[in-house]
C-alpha positions in Angstrom: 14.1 -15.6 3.5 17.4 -14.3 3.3 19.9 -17.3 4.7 24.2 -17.1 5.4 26.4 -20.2 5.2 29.4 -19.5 6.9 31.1 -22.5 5.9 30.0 -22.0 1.9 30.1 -17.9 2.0 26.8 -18.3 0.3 23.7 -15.9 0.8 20.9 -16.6 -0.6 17.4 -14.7 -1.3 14.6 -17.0 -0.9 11.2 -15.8 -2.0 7.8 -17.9 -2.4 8.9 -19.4 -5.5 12.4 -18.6 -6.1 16.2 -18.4 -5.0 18.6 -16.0 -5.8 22.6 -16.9 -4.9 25.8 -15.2 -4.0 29.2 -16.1 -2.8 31.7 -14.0 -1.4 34.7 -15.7 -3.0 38.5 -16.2 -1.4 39.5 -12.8 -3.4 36.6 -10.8 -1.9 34.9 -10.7 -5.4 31.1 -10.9 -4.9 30.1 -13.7 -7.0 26.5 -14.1 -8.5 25.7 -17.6 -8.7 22.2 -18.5 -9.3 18.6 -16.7 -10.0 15.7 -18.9 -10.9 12.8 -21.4 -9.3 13.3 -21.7 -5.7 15.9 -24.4 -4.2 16.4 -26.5 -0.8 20.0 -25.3 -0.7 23.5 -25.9 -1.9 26.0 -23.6 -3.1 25.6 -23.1 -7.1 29.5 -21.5 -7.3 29.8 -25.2 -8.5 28.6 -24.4 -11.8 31.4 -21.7 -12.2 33.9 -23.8 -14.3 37.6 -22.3 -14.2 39.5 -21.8 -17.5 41.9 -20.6 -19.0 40.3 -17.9 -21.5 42.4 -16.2 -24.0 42.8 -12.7 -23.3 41.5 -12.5 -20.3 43.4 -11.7 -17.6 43.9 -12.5 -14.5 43.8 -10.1 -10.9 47.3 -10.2 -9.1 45.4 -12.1 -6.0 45.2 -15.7 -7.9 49.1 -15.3 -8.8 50.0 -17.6 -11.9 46.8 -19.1 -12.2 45.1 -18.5 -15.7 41.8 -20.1 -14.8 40.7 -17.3 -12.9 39.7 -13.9 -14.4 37.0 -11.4 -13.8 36.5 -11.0 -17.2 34.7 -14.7 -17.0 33.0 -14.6 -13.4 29.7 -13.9 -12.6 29.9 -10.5 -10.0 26.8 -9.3 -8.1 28.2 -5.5 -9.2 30.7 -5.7 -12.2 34.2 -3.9 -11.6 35.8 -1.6 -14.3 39.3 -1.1 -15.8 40.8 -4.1 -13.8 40.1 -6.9 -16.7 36.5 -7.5 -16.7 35.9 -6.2 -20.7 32.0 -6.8 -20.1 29.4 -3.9 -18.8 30.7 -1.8 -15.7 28.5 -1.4 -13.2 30.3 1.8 -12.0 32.4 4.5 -14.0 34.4 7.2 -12.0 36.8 9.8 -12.9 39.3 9.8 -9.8 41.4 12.4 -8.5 44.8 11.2 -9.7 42.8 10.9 -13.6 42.9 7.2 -13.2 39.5 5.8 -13.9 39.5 1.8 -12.6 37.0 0.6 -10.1 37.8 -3.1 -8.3 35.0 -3.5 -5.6 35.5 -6.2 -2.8 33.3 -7.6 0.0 33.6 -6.2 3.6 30.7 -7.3 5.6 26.6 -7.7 5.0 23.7 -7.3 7.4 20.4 -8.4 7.7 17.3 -6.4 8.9 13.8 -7.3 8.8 11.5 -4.8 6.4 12.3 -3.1 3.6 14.4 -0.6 3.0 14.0 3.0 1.9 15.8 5.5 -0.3 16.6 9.1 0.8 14.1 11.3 -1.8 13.6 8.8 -4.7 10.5 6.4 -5.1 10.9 2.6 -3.8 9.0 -0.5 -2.9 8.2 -1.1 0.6 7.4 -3.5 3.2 3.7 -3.1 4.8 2.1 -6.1 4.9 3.7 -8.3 3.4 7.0 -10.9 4.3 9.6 -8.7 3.6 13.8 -8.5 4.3 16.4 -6.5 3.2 20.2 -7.3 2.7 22.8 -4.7 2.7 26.7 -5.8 1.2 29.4 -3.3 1.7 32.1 -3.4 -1.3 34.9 -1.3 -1.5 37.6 -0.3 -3.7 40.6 0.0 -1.0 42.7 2.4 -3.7 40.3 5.1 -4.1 38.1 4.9 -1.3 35.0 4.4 -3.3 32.8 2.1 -0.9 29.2 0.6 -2.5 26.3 -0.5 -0.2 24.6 -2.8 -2.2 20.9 -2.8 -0.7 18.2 -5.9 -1.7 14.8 -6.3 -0.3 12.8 -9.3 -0.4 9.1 -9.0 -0.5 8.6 -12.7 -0.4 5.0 -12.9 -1.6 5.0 -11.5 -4.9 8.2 -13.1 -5.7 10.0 -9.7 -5.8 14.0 -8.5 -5.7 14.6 -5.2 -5.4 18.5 -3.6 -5.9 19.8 -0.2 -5.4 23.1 1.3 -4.8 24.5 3.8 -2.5 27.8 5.1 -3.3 30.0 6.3 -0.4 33.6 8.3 -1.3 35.8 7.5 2.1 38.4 8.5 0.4 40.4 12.2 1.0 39.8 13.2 -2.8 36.8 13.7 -4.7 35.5 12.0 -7.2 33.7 12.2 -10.4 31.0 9.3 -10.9 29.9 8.7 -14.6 27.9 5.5 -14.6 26.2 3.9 -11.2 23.8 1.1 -12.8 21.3 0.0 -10.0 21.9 -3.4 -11.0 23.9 -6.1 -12.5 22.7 -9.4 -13.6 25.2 -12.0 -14.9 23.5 -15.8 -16.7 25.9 -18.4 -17.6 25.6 -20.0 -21.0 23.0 -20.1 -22.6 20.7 -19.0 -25.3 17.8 -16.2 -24.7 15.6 -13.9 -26.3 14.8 -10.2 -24.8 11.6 -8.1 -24.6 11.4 -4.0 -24.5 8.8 -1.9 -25.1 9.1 0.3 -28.1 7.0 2.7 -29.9 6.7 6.6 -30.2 4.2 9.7 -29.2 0.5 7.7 -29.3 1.7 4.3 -29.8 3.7 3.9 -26.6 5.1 0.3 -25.1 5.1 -2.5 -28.0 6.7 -5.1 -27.3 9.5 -6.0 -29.0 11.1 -9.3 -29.2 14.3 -10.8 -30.5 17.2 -12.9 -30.5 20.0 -12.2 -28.1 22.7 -12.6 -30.1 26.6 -11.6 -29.7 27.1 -8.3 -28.3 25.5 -5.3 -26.4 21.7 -4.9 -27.0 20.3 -1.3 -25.2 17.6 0.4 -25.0 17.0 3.4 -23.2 16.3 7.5 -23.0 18.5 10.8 -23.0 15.0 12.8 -22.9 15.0 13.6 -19.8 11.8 11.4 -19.2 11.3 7.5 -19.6 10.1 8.9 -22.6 7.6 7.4 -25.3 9.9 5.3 -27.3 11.1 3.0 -24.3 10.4 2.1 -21.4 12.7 1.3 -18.0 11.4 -2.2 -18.6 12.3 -5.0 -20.0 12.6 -8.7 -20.2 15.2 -12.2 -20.5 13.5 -15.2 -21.0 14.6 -18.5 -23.1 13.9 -18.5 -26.3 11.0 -21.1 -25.9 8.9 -19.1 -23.4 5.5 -18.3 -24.3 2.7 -16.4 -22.4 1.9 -19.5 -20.3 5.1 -21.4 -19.9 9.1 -20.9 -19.9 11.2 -18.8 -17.5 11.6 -15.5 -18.0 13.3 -13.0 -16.1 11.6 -9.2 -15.6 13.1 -6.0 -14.3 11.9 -2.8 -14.1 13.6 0.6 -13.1 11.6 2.6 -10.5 13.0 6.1 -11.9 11.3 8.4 -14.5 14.2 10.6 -15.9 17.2 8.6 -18.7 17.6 6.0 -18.0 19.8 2.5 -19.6 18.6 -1.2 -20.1 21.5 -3.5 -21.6 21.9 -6.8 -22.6 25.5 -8.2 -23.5 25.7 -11.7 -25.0 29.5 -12.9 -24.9 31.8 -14.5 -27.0 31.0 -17.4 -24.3 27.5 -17.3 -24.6 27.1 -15.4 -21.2 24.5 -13.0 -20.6 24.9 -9.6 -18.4 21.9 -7.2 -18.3 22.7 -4.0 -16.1 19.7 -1.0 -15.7 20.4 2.5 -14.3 21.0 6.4 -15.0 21.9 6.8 -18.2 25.4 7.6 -18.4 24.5 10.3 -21.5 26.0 13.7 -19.8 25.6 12.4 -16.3 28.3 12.6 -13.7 28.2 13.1 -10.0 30.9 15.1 -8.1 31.5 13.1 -5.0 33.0 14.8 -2.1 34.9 13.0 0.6 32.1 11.7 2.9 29.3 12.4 0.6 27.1 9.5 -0.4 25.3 9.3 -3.7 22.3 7.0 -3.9 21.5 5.3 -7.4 17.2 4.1 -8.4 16.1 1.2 -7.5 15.4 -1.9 -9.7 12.9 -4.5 -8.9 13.4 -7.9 -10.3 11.0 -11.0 -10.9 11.8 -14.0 -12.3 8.6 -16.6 -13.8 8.9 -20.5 -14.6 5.3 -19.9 -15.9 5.7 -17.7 -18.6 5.0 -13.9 -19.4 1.3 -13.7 -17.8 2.8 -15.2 -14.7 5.6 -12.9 -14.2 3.4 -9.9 -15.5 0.4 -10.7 -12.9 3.5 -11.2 -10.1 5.1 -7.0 -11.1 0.7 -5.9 -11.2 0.2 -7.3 -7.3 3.5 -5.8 -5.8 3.2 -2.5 -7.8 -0.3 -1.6 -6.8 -0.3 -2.7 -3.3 3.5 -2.2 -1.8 4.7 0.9 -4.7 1.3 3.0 -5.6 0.5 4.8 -2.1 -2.6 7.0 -0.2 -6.0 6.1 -0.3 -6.5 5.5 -4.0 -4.2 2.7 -4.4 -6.7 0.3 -3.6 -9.8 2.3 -4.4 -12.0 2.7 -7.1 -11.0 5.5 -8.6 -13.9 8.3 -9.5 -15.6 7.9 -12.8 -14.3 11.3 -14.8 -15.2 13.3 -18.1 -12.5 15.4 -19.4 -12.7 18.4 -21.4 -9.8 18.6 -23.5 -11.4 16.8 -26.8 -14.4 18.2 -26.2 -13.3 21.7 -26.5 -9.6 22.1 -26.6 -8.7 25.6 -25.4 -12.4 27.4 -26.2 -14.0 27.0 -22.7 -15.5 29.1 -19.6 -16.9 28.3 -16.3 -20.5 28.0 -18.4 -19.3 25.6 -21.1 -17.2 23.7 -18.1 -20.8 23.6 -16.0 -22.5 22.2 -18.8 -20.6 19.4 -19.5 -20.6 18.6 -16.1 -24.6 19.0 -15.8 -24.6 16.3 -18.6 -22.3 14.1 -17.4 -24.0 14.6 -13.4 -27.4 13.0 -15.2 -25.5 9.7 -16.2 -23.9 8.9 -13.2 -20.4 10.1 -13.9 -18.7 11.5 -10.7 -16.0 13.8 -11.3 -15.5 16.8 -14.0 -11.9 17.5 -14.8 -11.0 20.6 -16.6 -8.1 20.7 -18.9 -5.8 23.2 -20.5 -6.9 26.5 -20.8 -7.6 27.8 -17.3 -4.9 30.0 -16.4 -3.0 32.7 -17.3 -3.4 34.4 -21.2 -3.6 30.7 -22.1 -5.8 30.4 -25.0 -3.3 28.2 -27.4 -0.3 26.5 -27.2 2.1 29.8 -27.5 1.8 31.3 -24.1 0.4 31.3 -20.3 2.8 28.2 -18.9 4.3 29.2 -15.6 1.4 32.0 -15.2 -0.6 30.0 -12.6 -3.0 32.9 -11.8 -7.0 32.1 -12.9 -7.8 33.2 -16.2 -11.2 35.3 -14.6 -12.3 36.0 -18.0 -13.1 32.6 -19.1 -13.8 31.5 -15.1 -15.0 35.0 -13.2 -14.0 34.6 -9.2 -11.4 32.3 -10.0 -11.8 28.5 -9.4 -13.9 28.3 -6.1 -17.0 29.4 -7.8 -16.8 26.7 -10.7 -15.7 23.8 -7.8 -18.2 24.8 -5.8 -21.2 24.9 -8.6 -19.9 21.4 -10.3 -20.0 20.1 -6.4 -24.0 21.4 -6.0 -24.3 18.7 -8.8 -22.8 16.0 -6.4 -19.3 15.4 -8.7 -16.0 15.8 -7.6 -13.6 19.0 -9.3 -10.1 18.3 -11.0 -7.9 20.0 -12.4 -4.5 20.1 -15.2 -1.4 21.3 -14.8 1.9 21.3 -16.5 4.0 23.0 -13.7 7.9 21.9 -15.1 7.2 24.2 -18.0 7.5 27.3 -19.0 6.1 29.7 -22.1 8.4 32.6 -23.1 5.1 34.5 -23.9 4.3 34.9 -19.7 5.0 37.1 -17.1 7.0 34.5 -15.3 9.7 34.0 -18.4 9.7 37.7 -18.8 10.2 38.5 -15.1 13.0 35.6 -14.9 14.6 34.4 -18.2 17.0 32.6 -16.6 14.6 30.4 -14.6 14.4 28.3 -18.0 17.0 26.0 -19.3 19.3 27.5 -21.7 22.6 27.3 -22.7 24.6 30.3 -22.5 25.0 32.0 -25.8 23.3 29.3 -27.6 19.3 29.5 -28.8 16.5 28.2 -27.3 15.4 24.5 -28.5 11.4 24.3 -28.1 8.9 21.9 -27.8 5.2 22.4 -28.1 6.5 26.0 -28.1 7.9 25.8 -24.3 10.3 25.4 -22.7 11.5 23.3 -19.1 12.3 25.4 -15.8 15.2 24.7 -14.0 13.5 22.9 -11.4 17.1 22.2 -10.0 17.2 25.7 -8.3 15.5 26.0 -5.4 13.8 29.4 -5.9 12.3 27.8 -8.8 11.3 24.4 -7.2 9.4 26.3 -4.6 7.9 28.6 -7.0 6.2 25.8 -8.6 5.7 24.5 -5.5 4.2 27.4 -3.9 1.6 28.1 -7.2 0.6 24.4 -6.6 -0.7 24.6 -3.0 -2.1 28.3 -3.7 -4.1 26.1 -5.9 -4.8 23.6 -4.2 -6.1 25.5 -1.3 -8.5 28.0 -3.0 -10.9 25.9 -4.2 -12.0 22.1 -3.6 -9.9 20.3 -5.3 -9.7 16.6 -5.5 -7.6 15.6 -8.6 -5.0 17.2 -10.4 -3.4 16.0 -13.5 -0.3 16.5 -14.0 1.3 16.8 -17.4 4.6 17.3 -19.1 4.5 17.9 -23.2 7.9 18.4 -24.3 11.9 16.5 -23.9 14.3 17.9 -22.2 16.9 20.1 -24.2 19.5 22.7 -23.5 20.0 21.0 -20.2 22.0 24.2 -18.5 21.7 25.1 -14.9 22.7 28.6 -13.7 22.4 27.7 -10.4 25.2 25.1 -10.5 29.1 25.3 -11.7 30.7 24.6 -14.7 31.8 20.9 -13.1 28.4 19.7 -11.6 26.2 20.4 -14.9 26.1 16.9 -15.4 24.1 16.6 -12.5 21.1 18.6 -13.9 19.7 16.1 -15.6 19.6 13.8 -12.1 18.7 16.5 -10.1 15.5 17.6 -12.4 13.7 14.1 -11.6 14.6 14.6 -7.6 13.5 18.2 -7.8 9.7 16.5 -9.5 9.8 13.6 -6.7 10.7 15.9 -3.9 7.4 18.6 -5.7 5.4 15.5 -5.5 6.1 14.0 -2.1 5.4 17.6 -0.4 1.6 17.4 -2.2 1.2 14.1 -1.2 2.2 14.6 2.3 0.0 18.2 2.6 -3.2 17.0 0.8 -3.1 12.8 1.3 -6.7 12.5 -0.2 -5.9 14.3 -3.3 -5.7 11.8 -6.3 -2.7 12.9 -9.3 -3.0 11.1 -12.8 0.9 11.1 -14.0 1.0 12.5 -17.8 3.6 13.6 -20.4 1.6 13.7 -23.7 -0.1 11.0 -22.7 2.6 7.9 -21.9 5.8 9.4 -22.3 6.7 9.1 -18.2 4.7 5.7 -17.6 7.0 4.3 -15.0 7.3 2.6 -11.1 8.8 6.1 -10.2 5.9 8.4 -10.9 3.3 5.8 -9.7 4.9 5.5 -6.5 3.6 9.1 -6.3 0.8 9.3 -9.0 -1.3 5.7 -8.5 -2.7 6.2 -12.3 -0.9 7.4 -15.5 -2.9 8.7 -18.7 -2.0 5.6 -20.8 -1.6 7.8 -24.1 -3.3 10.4 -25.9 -4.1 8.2 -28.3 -7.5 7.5 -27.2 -8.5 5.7 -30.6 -10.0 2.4 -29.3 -8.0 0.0 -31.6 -4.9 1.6 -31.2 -5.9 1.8 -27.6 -5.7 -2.5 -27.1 -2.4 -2.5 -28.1 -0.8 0.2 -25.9 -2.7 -1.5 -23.2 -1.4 -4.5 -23.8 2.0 -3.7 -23.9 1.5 -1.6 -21.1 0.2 -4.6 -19.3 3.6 -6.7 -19.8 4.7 -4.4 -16.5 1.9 -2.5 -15.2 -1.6 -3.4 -13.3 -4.9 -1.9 -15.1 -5.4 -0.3 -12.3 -2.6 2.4 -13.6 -4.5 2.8 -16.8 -5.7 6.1 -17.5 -8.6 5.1 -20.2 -11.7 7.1 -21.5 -14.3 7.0 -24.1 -13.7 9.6 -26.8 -15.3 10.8 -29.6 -15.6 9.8 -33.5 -14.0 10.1 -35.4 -10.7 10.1 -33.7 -8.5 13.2 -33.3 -5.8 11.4 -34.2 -6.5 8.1 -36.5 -9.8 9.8 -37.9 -11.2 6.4 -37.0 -14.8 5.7 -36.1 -15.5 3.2 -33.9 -18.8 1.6 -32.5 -19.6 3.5 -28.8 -19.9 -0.1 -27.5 -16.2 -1.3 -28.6 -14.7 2.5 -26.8 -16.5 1.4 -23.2 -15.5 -2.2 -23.2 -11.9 -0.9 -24.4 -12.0 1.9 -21.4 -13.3 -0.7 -19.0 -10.0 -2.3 -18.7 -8.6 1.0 -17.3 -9.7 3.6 -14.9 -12.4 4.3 -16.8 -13.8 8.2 -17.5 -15.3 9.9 -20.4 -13.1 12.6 -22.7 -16.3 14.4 -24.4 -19.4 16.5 -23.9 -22.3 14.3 -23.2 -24.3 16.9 -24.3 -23.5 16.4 -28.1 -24.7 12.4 -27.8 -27.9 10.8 -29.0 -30.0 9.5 -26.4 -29.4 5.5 -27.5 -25.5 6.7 -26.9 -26.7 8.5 -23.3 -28.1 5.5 -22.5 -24.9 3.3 -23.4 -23.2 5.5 -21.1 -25.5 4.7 -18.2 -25.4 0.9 -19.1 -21.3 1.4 -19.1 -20.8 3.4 -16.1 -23.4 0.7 -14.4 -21.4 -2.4 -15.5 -17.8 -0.4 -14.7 -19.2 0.1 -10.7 -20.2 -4.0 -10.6 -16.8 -4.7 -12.3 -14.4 -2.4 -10.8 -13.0 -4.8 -8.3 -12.4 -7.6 -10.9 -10.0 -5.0 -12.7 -8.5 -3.2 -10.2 -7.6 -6.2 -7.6 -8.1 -9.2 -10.2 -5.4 -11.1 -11.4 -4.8 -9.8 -15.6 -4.3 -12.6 -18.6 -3.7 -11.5 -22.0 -5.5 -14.1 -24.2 -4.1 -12.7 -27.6 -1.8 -10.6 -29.0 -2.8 -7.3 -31.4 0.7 -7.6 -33.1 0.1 -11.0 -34.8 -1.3 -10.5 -38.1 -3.1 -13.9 -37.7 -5.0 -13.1 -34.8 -8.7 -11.7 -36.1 -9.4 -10.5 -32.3 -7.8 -9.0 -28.8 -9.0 -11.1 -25.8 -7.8 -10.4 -22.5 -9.4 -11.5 -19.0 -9.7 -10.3 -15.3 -10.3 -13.1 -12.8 -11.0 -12.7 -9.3 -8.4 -13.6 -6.5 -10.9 -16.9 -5.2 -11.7 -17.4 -9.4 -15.2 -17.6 -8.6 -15.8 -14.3 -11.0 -14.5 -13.3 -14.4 -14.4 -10.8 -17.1 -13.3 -10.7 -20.7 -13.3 -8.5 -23.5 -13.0 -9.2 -26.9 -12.5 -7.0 -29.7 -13.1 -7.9 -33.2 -9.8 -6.5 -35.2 -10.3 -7.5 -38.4 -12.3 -9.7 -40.4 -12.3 -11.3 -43.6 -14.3 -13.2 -45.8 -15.2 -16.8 -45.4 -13.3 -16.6 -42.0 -12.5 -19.9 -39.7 -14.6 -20.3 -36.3 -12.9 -18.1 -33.8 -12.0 -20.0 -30.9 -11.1 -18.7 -27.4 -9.5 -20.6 -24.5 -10.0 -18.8 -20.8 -7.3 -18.5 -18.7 -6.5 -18.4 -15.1 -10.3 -20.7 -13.7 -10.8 -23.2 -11.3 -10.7 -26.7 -14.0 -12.9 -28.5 -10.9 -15.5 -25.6 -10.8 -18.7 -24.9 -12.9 -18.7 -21.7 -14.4 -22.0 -19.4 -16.3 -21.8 -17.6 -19.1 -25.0 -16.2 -20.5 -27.1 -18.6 -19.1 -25.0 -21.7 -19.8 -23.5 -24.1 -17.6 -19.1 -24.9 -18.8 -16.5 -26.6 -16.9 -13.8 -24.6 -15.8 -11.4 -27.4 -17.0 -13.4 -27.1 -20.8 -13.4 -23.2 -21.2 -10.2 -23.4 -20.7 -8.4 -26.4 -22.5 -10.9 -26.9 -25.1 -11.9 -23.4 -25.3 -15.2 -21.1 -26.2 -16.7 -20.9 -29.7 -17.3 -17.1 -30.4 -19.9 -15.3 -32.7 -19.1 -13.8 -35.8 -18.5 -10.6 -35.1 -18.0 -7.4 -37.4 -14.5 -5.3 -37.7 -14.0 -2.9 -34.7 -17.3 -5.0 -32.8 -16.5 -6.1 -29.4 -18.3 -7.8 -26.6 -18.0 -8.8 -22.7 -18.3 -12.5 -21.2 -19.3 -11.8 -17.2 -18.1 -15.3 -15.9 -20.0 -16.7 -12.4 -19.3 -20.1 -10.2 -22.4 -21.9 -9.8 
């Protein structure tokens, strides 16, 4: 997979279906050459065409010659200071207040497997084809030496880039940017995707043209936040769902993080992801190493779907870990909307009876349990059982919703803090706050300062005191506000730009110790819903609540922006009630199960207040999710419309089987007008010299696809389900 020519200085990263290129050039520069569909050989630095470019200079090395400047060249890991005007890769304050970077090759190895990082979340290597490169660059003036690490996992088509930064020098240094990776295109004209949005309408996709200068998008939140994504997308301007090349990459880090896109006065592209650079800086001592996120990479010939369905495979099989990766995941019913913070161990019980007579298997109870929590204003950090909503703590309620045959979960929100609890009284300083400043709150909270060990192992210790009392068998674990005041008094005055770096470690390293002390225990990722809905938290929590906007209409377009990145099998989805908390939207109970279906799948009500046609829908649902699970978990994913164009009437999407004998769609009527045109659907992703039945009726694989399937009239907000069979 990965192959050196000596004689070219060329290494190149072969995976199923593409190549990616690199030349070590006569200066030492590390050259990036090529990154599309996969090639027999040859060395691509051909297509490098010197020139003399005004204002540009040139490095010392190439003497007189004006044809050759960094500020022109493709680099594997872009230099700073030293005439490359495009985006650094690395920024660093050095000891003699010189701030220039000018990294050159040394050597490169290559191991068999895939590499890991030291306490952040990665990709790895178990069972599939999988290699990983390691280049050593180094800037001989300061010291500064980068490992620049790349592993191949050869099946799904997948790069994967971090950076370790190594000071050999005798003086410290002060790191301000460290992007994971750097991407450079020759000419040519593209478009880009991110995924916008805001608190309960996370990941739209936005497209546009690249035009002439830098293009971000990114968060200072302290989370991958709601409004973007560490996602995003490069693909020519022609590419559609089905065809074109397109290029994906997607950080596997949940704290602030940077996606940019520069389009040149040449017409060359450069995209870099990593840290954020907002308040970040990293005091590197002389021998220390500092060890930047990884990014995973995919490029597609075949469009969106194809380079979508390539990230769902790799992330749910070689990121998400334990048990439950590959596993249906229990059938749940959730509290929260049911009965916000007015519960007890009898109104928790009762739900759960209901819920028991329908088939669902696992009663999670939300907010509310702990502490002198009875609203939002106090109780966080106060991990003690409320015994006067749940007497005897939580053992007796587990153990009575167990005698029903369901599983017990739990909420949590252990990275915050209310100044109305005995833990913010007994240690204010515990919180982040700025000395001599006032408190910033969120949902009236505030964030501990997770960064200090007492206070990491606080939370720590509360969790597993938890964990161990009663039995337990999901937790989910939430985070409702932004960081702010971002202040630690455990650190000097220099290092606080490390806080915000050293929150997210402090969360990973909290979530590695649970998943190595309870392995069975399954933990939905949540921050008000999809505000940290990224490869880092899945690689410890295999599902994420997808928003708490559980409105079913609202609810096809966050999953299918969602699904641009990540597999259904991450999507947190239940049927709510009507109307909606939020849109005050009421939908028909059919269009809610076949909109949950495409997730995990779980309830967020209390059976008890449904009509017996509406109980039975739920036993018909929960039925049809238990034959269907394995099409949507393990199926490969096409999106057959798009919500966001006005002209579409309906949102199709479609989970097909790994042999396509067996398929599922779901259709949702949007919106519906008078006199409308036949609605027409073409399937996606069959076997054109199969036979295929739907309903009783005998289609070509080859016709349901390319001449399509003519679809009832259906009403606004009505929605059915196509279950597709070889014959």
């Amino acid at each position: 997979m990965i192959q050196y020519d000596a004689s070219q200085r060329t290494i190149t990263l072969n995976t199923h279906r593409t190549s990616y290129q690199m030349k070590i050039h006569s200066t030492g520069v590390l050259l990036h050459t090529y990154y599309g569909p996969r090639l027999r050989g040859g060395d691509l630095s051909r297509l490098i065409c010197p020139e003399d470019r005004g204002f540009s200079p040139n490095p010392d090395e190439v003497g007189l010659d004006r044809t050759w400047s960094l500020d022109t060249q493709p680099q594997e890991y872009s230099s700073s200071g030293v005439g490359d005007f495009r985006l650094p890769s690395l920024e660093a304050d050095l000891d003699d207040g010189s701030h220039t970077a000018d990294f050159r090759y040394v050597r490169h190895t290559v191991e068999e497997g895939k590499y890991a990082l030291e306490g952040l979340p990665a990709f790895y290597g178990e069972g599939v084809t999988a290699q990983t490169l390691t280049v050593e660059l180094k800037d001989c003036c300061s010291g500064l030496t980068v490992e620049l690490l790349y592993g191949v996992l050869e099946e799904y088509d997948l790069i994967t880039r971090a950076v370790r930064v190594r000071n050999d020098g005798a003086a410290p240094v002060r790191l301000t940017r460290v992007a994971s990776a750097c991407l450079d295109f020759p000419v040519g004209e593209h478009d880009f995707i991110t995924l916008g949005g805001a608190y309960a309408r996370e990941r739209e996709p936005v497209r546009a043209a690249l035009s002439q200068g830098v293009h971000t998008a990114g968060s200072v939140r302290g989370s991958s936040s709601h409004q973007q994504n560490p996602f995003f997308v490069l693909c020519d301007k022609d590419t559609t769902e089905d065809a074109g090349r397109c290029w994906g990459m997607a950080l596997v880090y949940s704290g602030n993080f940077l996606a940019s896109m520069e389009h040149t006065q040449f017409h060359e592209t450069r995209m870099t992801l990593g840290i954020h650079p907002f308040h970040f800086s990293w005091l590197l001592q002389p021998g220390e190493t500092f060890t930047a996120p990884e990014a995973a990479m995919v490029f597609s010939a075949q469009g969106l779907g194809h380079m979508s369905r390539l990230f769902h495979r790799a992330i749910r099989l070689n990121l998400c870990r334990g048990p439950w990766k590959d596993q249906r995941r229990p059938i749940l019913i959730n509290n929260w909307e049911a009965t916000l913070f007015h519960f007890d161990a009898d109104k928790i019980y009762s739900i759960a009876k209901a819920a028991s007579q329908v088939g669902v298997e696992m009663m999670v109870m939300d907010d509310g349990w702990f502490g002198e929590r009875n609203d939002d204003f106090g109780g966080l950090g106060d991990w003690n059982v409320n015994e006067k909503k749940l007497p005897g703590g939580l053992a007796p309620l587990a153990e009575r919703i167990q005698g029903l045959g369901m599983k017990f979960g739990i909420w949590v929100e252990p990275e915050m803090v209310n100044e109305n609890s005995d833990l913010y009284r007994a240690h204010l300083d515990w919180a982040f706050q700025v000395p001599g400043r006032p408190v910033t709150r969120g949902r009236y909270q505030l964030v501990l300062d997770l960064t200090r060990e007492e206070v990491k192992q606080y939370v720590l210790d509360n969790l597993r005191a938890m964990l161990r009392s009663a039995p337990i068998s999901y937790v989910k674990w939430d985070m409702n506000r932004s960081l702010t005041d971002v202040w630690s008094a455990g650190l000097p005055s220099q290092r606080q730009g490390e806080v915000y770096h050293r929150f997210v470690l402090a969360v990973y390293e909290i979530l590695e110790a649970l998943h190595q002390e309870f392995p069975d225990l399954l933990i939905e990722g949540c921050s008000g819903g999809g505000g940290r809905f990224d490869c880092g938290m899945l690689y410890y929590t295999p599902q994420i609540w997808c928003s708490d906007n559980t409105d079913a209409m609202d609810r096809l377009r966050i999953q299918y922006g969602t699904s641009f990145c990540y597999p259904c099998a991450s999507m947190g989805a239940h049927v709510s009630a009507v109307p909606n908390g939020l849109t005050h939207r009421s939908t028909p109970f059919h269009t809610r199960g076949v909109v949950a279906a495409a997730g995990t799948f779980g309830y967020e009500l209390d059976l008890n207040e449904l009509s017996q046609e509406e109980l039975a829908q739920v036993r018909e649902q929960i039925a049809a999710f238990r034959t269907d699970w394995e099409l949507v978990m393990r199926g490969d994913y096409y999106r057959l419309s798009n919500p966001f164009r006005p002209e579409d009437s309906f949102c199709a999407w479609m989970h097909v089987s790994q042999d396509r004998s067996r398929a599922l769609v779901g259709l949702v009527q949007t919106q519906r007008h008078a006199n409308p045109v036949r609605p027409l659907l073409r399937l996606k992703g069959l076997d054109p010299e199969r036979d295929y039945r739907i309903d009783g009726r005998i289609y070509g694989g080859d016709e349901l696809m390319y001449a399509g399937l003519a679809l009832p009239f259906l009403d606004e907000c009505q929605a059915l389900q196509y279950h597709i069979e070889a014959v």
